[in-house]
C-alpha positions in Angstrom: -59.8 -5.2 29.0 -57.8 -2.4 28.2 -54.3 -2.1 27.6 -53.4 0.2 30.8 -55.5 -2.1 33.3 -53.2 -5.5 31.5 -50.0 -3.3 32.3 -51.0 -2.3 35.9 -52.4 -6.4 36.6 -49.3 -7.5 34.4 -46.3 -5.8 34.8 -43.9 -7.8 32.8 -46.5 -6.9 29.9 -44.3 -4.3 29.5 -41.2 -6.2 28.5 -42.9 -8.2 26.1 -44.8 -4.9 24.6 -41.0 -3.4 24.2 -39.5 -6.5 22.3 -42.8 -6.7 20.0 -42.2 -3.2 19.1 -38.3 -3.4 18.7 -38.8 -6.0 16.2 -41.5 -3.9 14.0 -39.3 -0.3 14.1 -35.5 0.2 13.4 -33.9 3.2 15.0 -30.3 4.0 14.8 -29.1 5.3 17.7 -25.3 6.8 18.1 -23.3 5.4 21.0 -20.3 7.4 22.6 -18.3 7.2 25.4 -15.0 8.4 27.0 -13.3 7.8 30.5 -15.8 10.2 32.1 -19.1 10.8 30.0 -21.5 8.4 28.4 -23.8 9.7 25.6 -26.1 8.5 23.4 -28.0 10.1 20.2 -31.0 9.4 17.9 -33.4 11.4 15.8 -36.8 12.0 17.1 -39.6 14.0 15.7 -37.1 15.0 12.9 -34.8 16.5 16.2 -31.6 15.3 17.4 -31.9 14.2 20.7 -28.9 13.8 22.9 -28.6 12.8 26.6 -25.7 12.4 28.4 -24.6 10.4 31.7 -21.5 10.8 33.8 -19.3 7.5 34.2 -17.6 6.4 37.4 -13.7 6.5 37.3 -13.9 2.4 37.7 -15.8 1.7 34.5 -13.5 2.9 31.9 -10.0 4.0 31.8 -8.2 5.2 28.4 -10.5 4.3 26.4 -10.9 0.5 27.6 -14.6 -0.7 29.0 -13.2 -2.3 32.4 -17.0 -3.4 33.5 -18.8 -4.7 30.5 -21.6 -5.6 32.6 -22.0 -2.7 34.7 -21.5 -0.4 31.2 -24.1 -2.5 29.1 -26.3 -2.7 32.4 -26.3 1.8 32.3 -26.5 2.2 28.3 -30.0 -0.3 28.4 -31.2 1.4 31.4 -30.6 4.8 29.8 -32.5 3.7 26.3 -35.0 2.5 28.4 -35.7 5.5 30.3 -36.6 6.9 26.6 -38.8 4.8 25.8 -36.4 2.9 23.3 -36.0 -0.9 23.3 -33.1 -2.3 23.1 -34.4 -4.7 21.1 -35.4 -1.9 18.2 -31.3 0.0 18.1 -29.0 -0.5 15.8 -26.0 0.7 17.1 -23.6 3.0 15.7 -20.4 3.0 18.4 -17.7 6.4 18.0 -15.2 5.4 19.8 -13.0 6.8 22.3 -10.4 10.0 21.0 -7.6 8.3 23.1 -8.2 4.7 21.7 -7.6 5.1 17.7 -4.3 6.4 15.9 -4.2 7.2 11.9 -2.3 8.0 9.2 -2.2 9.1 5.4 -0.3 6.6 3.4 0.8 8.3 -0.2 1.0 6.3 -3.2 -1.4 3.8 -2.3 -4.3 4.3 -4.6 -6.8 1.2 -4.5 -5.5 -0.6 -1.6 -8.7 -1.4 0.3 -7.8 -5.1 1.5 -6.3 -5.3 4.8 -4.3 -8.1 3.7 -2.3 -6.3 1.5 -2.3 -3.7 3.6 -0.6 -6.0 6.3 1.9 -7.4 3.6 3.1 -4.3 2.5 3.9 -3.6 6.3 4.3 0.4 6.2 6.4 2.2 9.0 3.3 3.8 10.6 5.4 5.1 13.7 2.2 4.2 16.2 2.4 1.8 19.2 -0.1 -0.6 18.1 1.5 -3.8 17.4 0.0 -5.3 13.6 -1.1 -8.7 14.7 -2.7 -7.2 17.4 -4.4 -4.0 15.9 -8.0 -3.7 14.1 -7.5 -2.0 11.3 -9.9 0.5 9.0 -9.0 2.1 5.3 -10.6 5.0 4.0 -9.3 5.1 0.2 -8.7 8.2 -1.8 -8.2 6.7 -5.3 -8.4 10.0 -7.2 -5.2 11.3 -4.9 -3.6 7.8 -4.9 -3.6 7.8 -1.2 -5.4 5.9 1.6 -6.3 7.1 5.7 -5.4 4.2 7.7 -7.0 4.2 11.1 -5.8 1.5 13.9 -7.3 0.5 17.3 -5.8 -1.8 19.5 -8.2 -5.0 19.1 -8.6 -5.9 22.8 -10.2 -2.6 23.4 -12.7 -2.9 20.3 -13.3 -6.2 21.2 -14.2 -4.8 25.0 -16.7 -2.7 23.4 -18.4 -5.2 20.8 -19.1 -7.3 24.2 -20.2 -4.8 25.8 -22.9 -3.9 23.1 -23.7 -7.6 22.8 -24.1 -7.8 26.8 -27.2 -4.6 26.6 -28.7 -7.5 23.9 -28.0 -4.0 21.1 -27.4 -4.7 17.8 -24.0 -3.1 16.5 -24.4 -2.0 12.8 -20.6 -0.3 12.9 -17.7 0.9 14.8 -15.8 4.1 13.9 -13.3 6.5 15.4 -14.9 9.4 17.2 -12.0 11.6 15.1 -12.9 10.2 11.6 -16.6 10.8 11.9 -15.8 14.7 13.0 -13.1 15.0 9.8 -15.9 13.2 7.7 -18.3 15.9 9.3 -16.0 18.8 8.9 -15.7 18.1 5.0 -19.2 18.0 4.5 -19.4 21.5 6.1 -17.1 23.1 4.4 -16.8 21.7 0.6 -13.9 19.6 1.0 -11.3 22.0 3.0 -9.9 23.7 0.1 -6.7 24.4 0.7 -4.7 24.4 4.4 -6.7 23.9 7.9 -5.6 24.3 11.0 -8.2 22.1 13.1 -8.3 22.7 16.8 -9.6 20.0 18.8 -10.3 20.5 22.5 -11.7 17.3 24.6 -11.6 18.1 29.0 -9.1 20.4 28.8 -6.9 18.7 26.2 -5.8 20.0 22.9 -4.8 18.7 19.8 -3.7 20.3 16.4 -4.8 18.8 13.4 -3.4 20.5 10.0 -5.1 19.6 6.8 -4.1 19.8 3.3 -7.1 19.7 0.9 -8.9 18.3 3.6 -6.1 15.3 4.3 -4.6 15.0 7.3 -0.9 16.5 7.1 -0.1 16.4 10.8 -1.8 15.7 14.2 0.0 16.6 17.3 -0.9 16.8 21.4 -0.7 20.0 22.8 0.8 21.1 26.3 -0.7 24.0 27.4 -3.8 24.2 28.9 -4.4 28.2 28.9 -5.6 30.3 25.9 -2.3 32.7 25.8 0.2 29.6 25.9 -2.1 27.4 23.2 -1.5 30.2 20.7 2.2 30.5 21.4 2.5 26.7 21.4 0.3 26.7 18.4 2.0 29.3 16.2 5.6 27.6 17.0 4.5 24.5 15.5 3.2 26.2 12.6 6.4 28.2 11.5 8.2 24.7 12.3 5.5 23.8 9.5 6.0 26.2 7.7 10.3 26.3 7.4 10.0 22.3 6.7 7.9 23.3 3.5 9.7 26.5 2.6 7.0 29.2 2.8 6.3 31.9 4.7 3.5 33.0 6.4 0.9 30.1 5.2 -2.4 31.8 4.9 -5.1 29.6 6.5 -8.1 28.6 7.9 -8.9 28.0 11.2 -11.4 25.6 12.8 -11.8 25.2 16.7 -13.9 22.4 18.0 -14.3 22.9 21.7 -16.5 22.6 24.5 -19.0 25.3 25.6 -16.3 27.3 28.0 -14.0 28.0 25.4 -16.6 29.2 22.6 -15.8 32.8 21.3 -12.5 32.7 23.1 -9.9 32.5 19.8 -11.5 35.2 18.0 -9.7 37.8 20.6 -6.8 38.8 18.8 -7.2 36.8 15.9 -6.4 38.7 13.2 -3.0 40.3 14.9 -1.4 36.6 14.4 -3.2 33.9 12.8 -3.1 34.3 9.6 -6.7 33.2 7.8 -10.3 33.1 8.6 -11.5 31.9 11.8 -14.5 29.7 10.6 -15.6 28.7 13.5 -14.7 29.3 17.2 -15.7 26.5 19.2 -19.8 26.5 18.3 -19.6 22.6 17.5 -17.9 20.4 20.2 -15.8 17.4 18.9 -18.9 14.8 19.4 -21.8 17.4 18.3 -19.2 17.5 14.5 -19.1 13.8 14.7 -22.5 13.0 15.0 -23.2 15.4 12.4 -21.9 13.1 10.0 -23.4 10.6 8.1 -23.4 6.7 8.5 -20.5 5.1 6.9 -19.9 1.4 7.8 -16.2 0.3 8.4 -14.3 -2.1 7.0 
C-alpha cells in the first residue's frame, strides 16, 4: 500500500513519520523573540530561511514568557507548518534586547569560572541582584579583560521551560546583543579602532561605542526623530570625547535598524559625523545576530 493511501486511512501516521525523521536528521534552528514579534531561522537548501509571527500583548512582557504554554504551543505549530519536527531542532534561543545587561571588566585576564567571578563581587552598576542573576563570560585573555553578560534567572528559566514545553531540544542560550557584536566583528576585521554602533529596535535607540571592538559605553537614547538622534547623539560623543581629552574623534559609524530607517543617516553625514558611515541600516539588529556563528555559553 502506498505511503499517501497509509497517511489519508491513518492520519496520526503522520506524527509518527515526523518523530522517525527528527531522530535520523539534526537541524539547528535559531529561536528569537521580543514583546511583540516571534521569529525563527534555519538554513535550507544552503538559504536562510526566516519567518516571522506577531505575538499578542498577553504572552510576553519585557522580555519575560508570561504563557509558556500558549508560547511553546505557537513556536511547534509554526515549525510544524515547515515541515520541521520538533523532534529533529536543536535550538539555539537569542534572547530578548531588554532582558540581558553587560559589561567589560579590565584586568581580568583568565577569569572564566563564575565562581570566582562571584567572589571577586565587581561593582557592575546593573539591577540584577548576584544570587539571582545567570551569568555568561566571554574572556579576552590577550587584553586581560573579560565581557560579562547577566540575565535575571527567572526570565531564562521562563524560556528554558518554554522550550522544554514545544518537546525542542535547547543546545544554548545567548543575548540577542552579543550575537550581533560577535556578528559585527566578523564583518569588519575586529573594529579597528572607535565605533559608534547605532542600534534601533521599534522605534528605540541605543548607542553603543566600541574601542577595538570592546564595548566602551552603551546608553538608551531619547529621541525618536532622525534630526534629534543626531543632536542627542553628537552631545554624548563630545561628552566622550572631553572625558578622554581629544577632539574631534574620527570614527566609524554602524547603524543597525529596521527597514524604514535604511539610507536615512547618510543625509548629511559628512557635515557632522566625523568617519565612515559603513553601513546605514541594511542589516537589522536580529538579521547581524543571526549572521553569527554558533557559540555555546557558559
Amino acid at each position: 500500500m502506498e505511503l499517501a493511501v497509509l497517511r489519508d486511512r491513518f492520519p496520526a501516521l503522520d506524527g509518527v513519520l515526523v518523530q522517525a525523521t527528527g531522530l535520523v536528521t539534526r537541524r539547528r534552528v535559531v529561536l528569537a523573540a521580543d514583546d511583540r514579534v516571534l521569529t525563527l531561522s534555519w538554513w535550507a537548501r544552503g538559504e536562510r530561511r526566516l519567518i516571522h509571527s506577531d505575538l499578542p500583548p498577553d504572552l510576553c512582557q519585557k522580555g519575560l514568557p508570561l504563557q509558556r504554554q500558549v508560547l511553546a504551543e505557537m513556536v511547534a505549530d509554526l515549525l510544524l507548518e515547515q515541515n520541521i519536527s520538533p523532534f529533529s531542532v536543536e535550538l539555539e534561543l537569542l534572547l530578548p534586547l531588554q532582558s540581558c545587561h553587560w559589561r567589560l571588566l579590565e584586568g581580568a585576564a583568565g577569569l572564566d569560572d563564575l565562581t570566582s567571578l562571584r567572589a571577586l563581587s565587581p561593582n557592575l552598576a546593573w539591577p540584577l541582584p548576584w544570587q539571582e542573576s545567570y551569568l555568561a563570560l566571554t574572556g579576552l585573555d590577550e587584553r586581560g579583560m573579560t565581557i560579562v553578560v547577566g540575565a535575571d534567572r527567572l526570565m531564562l528559566q521562563a524560556w528554558i521551560d518554554t522550550v522544554a514545553l514545544a518537546d525542542i531540544s535547547l543546545r544554548q542560550a545567548e543575548w540577542l546583543l552579543i550575537a550581533a557584536w560577535r556578528a559585527l566583528q566578523t564583518r569588519n576585521e575586529s573594529l579597528q579602532g572607535e565605533w559608534v554602533w547605532l542600534i534601533e529596535q521599534h522605534g528605540d535607540w541605543r548607542l553603543v561605542l566600541l574601542c577595538d571592538g570592546l564595548p566602551e559605553l552603551d546608553v538608551p537614547l531619547k529621541a525618536k526623530q532622525l534630526m534629534l538622534l543626531r543632536e542627542e547623539v553628537l552631545l554624548l560623543l563630545e561628552a566622550w570625547d572631553q572625558r578622554l581629552g581629544q577632539v574631534d574623534g574620527r570614527r566609524s559609524w554602524w547603524i543597525t535598524s529596521g527597514p524604514s530607517w535604511q539610507g536615512c543617516w547618510a543625509q548629511g553625514h559628512v557635515e557632522d559625523l566625523h568617519g565612515p558611515l559603513v553601513s546605514d541600516g541594511e542589516l537589522s539588529l536580529l538579521q547581524l545576530a543571526m549572521e553569527a556563528p554558533s557559540e555555546n555559553t557558559k
